[in-house]
N, C-alpha and C positions, 0 to 999 in steps of 0.2 A: 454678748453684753453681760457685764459683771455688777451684783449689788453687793454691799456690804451687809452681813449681819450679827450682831453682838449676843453671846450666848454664854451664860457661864465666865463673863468676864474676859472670854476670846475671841479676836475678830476674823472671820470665815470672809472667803470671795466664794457666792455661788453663782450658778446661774439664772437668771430671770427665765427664762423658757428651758423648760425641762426636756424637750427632743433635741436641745442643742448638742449634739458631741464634742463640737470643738470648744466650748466652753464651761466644758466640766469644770471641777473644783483646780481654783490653781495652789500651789503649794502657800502655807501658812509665812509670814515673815519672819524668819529664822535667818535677819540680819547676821548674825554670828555664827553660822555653820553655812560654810561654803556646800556644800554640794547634800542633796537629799535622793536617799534612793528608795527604790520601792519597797513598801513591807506588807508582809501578809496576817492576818490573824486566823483565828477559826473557832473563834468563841462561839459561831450563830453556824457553824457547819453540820449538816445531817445528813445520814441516808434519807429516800423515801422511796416508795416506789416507782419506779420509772428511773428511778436515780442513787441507784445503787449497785452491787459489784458482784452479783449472783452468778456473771459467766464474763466475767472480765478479767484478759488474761493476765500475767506477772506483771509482763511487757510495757503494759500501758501505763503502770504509775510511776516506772522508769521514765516513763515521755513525760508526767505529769511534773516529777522532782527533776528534772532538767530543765522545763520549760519555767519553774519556779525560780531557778538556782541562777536562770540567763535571766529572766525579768528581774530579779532582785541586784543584780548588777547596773539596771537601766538608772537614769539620773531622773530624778521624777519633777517634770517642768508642765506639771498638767498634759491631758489625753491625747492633746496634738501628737507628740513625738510618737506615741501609741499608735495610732491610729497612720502615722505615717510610715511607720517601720512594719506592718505586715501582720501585724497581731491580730485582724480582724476583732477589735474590738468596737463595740457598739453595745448601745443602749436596748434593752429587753424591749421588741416590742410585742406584748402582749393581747395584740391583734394580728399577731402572724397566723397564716395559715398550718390549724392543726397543732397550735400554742395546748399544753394539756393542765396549766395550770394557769391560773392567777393571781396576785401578786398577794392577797388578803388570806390565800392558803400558805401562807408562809407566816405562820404564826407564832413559831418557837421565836421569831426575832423579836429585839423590843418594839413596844411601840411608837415611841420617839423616832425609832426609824422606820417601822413599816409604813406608818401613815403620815409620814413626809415623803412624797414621791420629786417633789419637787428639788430638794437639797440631796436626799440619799438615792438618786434611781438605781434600778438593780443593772447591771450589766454583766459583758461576757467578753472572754476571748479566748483563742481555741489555742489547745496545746501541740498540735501540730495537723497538717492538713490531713484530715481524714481520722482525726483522733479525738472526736471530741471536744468539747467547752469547759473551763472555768468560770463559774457564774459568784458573782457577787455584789459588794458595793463600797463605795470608799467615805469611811466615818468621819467623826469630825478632825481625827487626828491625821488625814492623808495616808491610812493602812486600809489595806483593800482588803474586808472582812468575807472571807469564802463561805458562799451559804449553800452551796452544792458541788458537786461534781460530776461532768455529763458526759460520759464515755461514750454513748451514743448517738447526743448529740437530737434527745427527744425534747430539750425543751423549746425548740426552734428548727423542725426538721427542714430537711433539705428538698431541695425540688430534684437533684441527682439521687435519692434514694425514692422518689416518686411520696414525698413528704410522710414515709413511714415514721411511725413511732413503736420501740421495738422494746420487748419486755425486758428486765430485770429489777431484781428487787434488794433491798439492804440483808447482809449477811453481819453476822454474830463478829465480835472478836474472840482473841483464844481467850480470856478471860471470863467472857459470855459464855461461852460452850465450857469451861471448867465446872463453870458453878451451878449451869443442866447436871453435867456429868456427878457431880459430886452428890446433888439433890436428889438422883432416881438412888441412887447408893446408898443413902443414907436413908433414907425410904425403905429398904432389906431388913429384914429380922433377923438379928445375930445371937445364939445362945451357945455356942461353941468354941471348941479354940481355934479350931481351924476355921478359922471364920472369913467366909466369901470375900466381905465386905474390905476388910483388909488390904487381899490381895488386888482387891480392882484398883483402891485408890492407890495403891503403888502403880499401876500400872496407867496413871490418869498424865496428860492428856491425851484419850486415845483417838481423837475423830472431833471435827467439827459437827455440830447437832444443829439439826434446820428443824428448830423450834421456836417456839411462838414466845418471847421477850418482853415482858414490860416493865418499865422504869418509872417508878412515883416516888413525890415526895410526902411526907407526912409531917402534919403540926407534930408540936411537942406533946400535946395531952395526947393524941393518934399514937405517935408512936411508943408513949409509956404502955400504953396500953398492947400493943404489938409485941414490945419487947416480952410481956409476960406471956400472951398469949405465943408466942413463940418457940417458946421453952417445950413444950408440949407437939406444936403443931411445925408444918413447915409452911412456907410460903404460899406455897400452889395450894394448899389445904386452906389457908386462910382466906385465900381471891377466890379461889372454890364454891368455898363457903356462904362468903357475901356474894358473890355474882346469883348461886341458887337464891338466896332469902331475897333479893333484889329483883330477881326475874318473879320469885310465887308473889311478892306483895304489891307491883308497882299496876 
């Protein structure tokens, strides 16, 4: 059973009972465009732990961009057809046996959607038998917004794996490990011509680096301040820095 709700001046069909599957969101009224197919985003997409790619072979994102490339061909008439054609889709329940998170540790997402369980529930469907889940949720625009990806298939184990939950963790992109690479480098003392420092960075990208990455934003008055402070210091010397004065005063 379906209600209407008006948001922003656009009218949505959800469902009244949120464990419903067969009456997920049906498609918007797009009287003038015959046919609508499925789309994906990844704006609220993340590594985490449990849920990342630290021993995950080529293989498998091949199975992931296939199973993407055949579902974005599907005609999207709400979850039924899903659910009929073998996708193993369904709704997160997060009362499964041996579930390793909950639904409020997914924080990076907004909160117009986290804390509507009822219009945005998270769900899943696997990318081939024995390969893993596609976790996400479908927004108000009918795009199915990916906020994981479960290679192993931890965040709803299986009773054939005797409901293991098996490690791996988020790995760096080459962009990530560049700018490790470039940071210990630039860290070197150069007073010559034949200088060290030189030849490495011609030599850069040479290895992925499995270190430790954080990503922050700063106000504008922060980061004027950075900016200067910067000039002088590097990064790791500045969070350094603060994390000591932060640790002796608190």
């Amino acid at each position: 059973m379906l209600r209407r709700n008006s948001e922003n001046g656009k009218i949505r069909l959800v469902p009244v009972e949120p464990t419903s599957q067969h009456s997920r969101l049906l498609p918007k009224d797009n009287s003038q465009i015959k046919k609508i197919y499925w789309s994906f985003g990844f704006k609220f997409y993340k590594q985490i732990d449990l849920f990342g790619f630290s021993n995950i072979e080529l293989e498998w994102f091949t199975s992931v961009f296939e199973r993407l490339r055949d579902t974005s061909k599907m005609e999207y008439t709400g979850m039924t057809g899903v659910l009929e054609n073998g996708y193993r889709y369904h709704i997160i329940n997060w009362d499964s046996k041996k579930c390793p998170l909950i639904r409020d540790q997914f924080d990076w997402i907004d909160s117009n959607y986290l804390h509507n369980e009822i219009e945005y529930p998270f769900c899943q469907f696997h990318v081939s038998k024995g390969k893993g889940r596609i976790i996400g949720f479908w927004d108000e625009n009918n795009i199915f917004q990916i906020i994981l990806l479960d290679p192993l298939h931890n965040l709803q184990p299986s009773s054939k794996v005797n409901y293991e939950i098996r490690d791996t963790f988020p790995i760096m992109s080459e962009y990530d490990s560049l700018l490790v690479d470039v940071q210990k480098i630039l860290q070197k003392p150069c007073n010559h011509d034949d200088c060290s420092t030189v030849k490495e960075l011609q030599s850069l990208p040479n290895r992925l680096n499995d270190s430790n990455i954080i990503l922050a934003h700063l106000d504008d008055s922060y980061f004027e301040e950075y900016s200067k402070i910067s000039k002088e210091k590097t990064i790791s010397q500045i969070l350094e820095a603060g994390i000591l004065h932060y640790s002796e005063n608190r």
